[in-house]
C-alpha positions in Angstrom: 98.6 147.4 79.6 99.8 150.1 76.8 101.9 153.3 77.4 102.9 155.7 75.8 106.4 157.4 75.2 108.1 160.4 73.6 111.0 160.2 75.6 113.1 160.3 72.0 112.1 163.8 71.4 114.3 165.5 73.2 114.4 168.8 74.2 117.0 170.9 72.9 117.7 172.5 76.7 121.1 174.6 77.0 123.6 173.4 79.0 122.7 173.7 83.2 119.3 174.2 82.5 117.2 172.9 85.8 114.1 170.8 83.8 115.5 167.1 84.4 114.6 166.0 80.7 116.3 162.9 81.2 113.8 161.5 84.0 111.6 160.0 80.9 114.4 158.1 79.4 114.9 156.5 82.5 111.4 155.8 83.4 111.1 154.2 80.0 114.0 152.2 80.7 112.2 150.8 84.1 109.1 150.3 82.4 110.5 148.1 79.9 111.3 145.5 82.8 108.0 144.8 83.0 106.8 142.2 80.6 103.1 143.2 81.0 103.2 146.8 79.7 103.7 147.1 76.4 105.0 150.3 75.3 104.5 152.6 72.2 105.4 155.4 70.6 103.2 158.1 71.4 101.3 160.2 68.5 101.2 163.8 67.9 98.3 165.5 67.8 96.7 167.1 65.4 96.0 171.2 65.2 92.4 170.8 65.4 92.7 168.4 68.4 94.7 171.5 70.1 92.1 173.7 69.3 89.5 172.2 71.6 91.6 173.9 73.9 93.5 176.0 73.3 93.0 179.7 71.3 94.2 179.4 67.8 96.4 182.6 67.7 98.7 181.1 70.8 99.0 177.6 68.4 100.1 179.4 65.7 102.7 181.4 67.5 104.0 177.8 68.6 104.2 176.5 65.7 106.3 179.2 63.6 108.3 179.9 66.5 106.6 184.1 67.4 106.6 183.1 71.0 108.2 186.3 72.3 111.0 186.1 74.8 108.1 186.7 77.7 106.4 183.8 76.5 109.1 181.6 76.5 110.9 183.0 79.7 107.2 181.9 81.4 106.8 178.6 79.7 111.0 177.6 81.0 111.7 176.8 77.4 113.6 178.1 74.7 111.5 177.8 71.2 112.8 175.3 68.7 111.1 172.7 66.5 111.9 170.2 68.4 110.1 171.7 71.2 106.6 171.8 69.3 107.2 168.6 68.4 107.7 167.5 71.9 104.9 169.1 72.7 102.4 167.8 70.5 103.3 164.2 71.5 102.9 164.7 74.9 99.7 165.4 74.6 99.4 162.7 71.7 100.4 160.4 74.2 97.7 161.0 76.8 95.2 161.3 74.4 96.4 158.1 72.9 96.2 156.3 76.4 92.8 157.4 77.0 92.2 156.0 73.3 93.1 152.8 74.7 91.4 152.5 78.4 87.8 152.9 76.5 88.8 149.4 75.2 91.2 148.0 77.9 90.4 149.6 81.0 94.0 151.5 81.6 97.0 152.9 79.8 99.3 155.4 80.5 101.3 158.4 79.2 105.1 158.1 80.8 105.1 162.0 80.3 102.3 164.4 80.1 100.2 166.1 82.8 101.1 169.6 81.3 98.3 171.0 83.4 99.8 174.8 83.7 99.4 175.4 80.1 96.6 177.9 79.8 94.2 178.3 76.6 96.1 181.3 75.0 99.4 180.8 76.8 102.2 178.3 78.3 103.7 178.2 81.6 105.4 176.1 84.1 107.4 173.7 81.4 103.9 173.3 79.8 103.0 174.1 75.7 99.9 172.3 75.2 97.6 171.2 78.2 97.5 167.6 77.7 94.2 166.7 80.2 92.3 169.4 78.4 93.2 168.3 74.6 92.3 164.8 75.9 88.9 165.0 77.5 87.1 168.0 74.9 89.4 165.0 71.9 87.3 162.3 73.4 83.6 164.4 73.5 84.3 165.7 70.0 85.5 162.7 68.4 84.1 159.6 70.1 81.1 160.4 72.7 79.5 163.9 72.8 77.9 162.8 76.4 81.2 161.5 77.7 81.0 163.0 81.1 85.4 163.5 82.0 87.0 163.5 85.3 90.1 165.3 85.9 91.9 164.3 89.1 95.2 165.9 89.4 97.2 164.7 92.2 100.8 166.7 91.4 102.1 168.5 94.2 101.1 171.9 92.2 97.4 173.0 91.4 96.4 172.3 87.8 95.6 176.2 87.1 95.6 176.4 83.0 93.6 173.3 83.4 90.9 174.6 85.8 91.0 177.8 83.7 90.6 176.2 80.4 87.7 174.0 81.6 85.9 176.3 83.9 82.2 176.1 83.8 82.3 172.9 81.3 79.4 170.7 83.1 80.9 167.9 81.2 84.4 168.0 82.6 85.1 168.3 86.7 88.6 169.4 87.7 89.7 167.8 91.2 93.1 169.0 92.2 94.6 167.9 95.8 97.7 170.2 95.9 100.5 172.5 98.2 98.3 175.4 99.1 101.7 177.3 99.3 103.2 176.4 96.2 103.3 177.1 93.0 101.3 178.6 91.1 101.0 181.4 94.1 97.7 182.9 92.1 95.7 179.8 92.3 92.3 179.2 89.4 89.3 178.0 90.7 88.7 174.2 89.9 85.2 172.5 91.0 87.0 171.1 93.6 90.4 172.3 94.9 91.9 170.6 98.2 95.3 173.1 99.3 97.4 171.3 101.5 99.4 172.8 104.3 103.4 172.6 104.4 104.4 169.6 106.1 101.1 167.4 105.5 101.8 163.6 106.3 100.2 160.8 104.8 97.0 160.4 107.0 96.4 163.7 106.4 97.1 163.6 102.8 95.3 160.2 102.4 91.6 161.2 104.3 91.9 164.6 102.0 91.7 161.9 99.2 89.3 160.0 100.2 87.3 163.1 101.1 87.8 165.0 97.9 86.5 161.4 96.1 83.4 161.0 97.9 82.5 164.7 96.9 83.3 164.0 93.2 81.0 161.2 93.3 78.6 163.1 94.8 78.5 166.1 92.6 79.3 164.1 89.2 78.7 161.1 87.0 82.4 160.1 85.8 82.7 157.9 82.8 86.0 158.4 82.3 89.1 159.5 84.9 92.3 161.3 83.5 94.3 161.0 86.7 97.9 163.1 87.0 99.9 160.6 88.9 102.4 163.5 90.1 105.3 162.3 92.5 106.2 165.4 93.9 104.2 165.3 97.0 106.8 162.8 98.0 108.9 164.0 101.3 112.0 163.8 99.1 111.5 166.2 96.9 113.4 169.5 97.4 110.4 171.7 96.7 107.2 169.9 96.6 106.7 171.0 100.9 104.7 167.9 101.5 105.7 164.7 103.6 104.4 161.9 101.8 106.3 158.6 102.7 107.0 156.1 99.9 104.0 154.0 101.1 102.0 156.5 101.1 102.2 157.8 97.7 100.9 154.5 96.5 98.4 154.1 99.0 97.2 157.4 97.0 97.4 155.8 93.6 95.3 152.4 95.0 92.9 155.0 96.1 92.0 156.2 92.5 92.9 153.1 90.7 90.3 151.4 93.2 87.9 154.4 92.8 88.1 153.9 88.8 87.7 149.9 89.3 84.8 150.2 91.5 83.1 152.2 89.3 84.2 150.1 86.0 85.2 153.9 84.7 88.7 153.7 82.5 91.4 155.4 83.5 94.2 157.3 81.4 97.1 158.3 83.8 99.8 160.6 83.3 103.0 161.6 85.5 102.8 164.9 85.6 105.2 166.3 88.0 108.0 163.3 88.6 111.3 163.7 91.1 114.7 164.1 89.8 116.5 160.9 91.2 113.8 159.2 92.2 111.9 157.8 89.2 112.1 154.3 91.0 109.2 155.5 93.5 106.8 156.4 90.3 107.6 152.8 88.4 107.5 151.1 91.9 103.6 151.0 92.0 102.1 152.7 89.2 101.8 150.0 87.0 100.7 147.4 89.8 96.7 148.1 89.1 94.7 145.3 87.0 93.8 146.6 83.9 90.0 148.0 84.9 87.1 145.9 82.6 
């Protein structure tokens, strides 16, 4: 199986600042363990793969750094080359994974599911909105009729993704999330599951399986972009779910299986990923046969 890495274009973060940058490094490093992933440098993307979602007055004021104080405060990062950089690759990376499930089945992004950049704006530590770029990349450039699901799994709803796809027949947005979490002004995705504070893994897992049967019923998938967040864990400080160890990849069987059963390719990315405990994400992610 292939993934992708930008783990080596760092950030240029002041000193204290809370965004654990180093969490890719060391997921890398645990990847690279494994003898049957072979890993890659992610590409950038290009500026008209950024366009298919994203307006081209906020790309511009990326790139030559007019991002006013505002805009930075509510992305969480301070403007620098490096940062745009960064930022394409991110999403290069996710786009190049799906790239490669059309033809193996799976890959996977070890960054990526920047799903609270918006179309004409960044937020939440996210530029470019990675799930977006990817599935309107893959209908423009490969297969017009390419019918995209998005099924984000990070502990907070994928707003700027919703937002950005709304009303696109083509592309269904599933997000399982902390109803009481962040973003506290929530988009409207075609199907949004909010979770109460405390929710345990039965409850968690039967939401899934719910929320999967509807999909199928209200959509032909051939092709999953799945945001592998770990932040519903129960260790992390601020995701407010209880999700045992087991039962986060009892989550990820469920949509690996869901892909496999259907013979639909999967990109994965990991989205929102626990200081500290980056061993729970390489644990079981990679587990999965590649799908064929």
């Amino acid at each position: 199986m292939k993934a992708f890495y930008t783990d080596h274009f760092v950030l240029p973060l002041p000193s204290g600042h809370r965004f654990p940058i180093e969490k890719y490094s060391r997921l890398r490093d645990l990847v690279a363990t494994r003898p049957e992933i072979e890993l890659i440098e992610a590409p950038a993307v290009s500026d008209t793969q950024v366009l298919y979602a994203h307006d081209p007055a906020y790309l511009q004021n990326v790139i030559n750094g007019n991002l006013s104080p505002q805009d930075q405060k509510e992305i969480g990062f301070p403007w620098s080359e490096a940062m745009v950089e960064r930022s394409r690759r991110s999403a290069g990376a996710t786009l190049a994974a799906a790239k490669a499930a059309l033809s193996d089945g799976i890959a996977a992004n070890l960054a990526g599911g920047t799903h609270h950049a918006y179309r004409a704006k960044g937020s939440g530590f996210c530029v470019f909105n990675d799930s977006a770029i990817t599935a309107r990349t893959l209908q423009k450039e490969i297969n017009p009729k390419l019918q995209v699901a998005v099924i984000d799994l990070d502990v907070h709803q994928g707003n700027g993704t919703a937002a950005i796809l709304e009303g696109d027949p083509s592309i269904f947005t599933l997000s399982i999330h902390g109803q009481n979490n962040f973003p506290f002004q929530k988009e409207k995705s075609d199907l949004d599951v909010g979770l109460g504070d405390g929710c345990n893994d039965q409850t968690y897992l039967q939401s899934l399986n719910q929320a999967l049967e509807l999909l199928d019923s209200r959509f032909r998938a051939d092709f999953v972009i799945f945001l592998a967040g770990a932040d519903p864990h129960e260790g992390d400080r601020l995701g407010r779910l209880k999700i045992s160890k087991e039962g986060m990849r009892l989550r990820d069987e469920l949509v690996f299986q869901y892909a496999l059963n259907k013979q639909i390719p999967l990109a994965f990315s990991m989205a929102g990923a626990m200081e500290g405990k980056l061993t729970l994400q390489s644990t079981f992610i990679f587990r999965p046969s590649a799908l064929h």
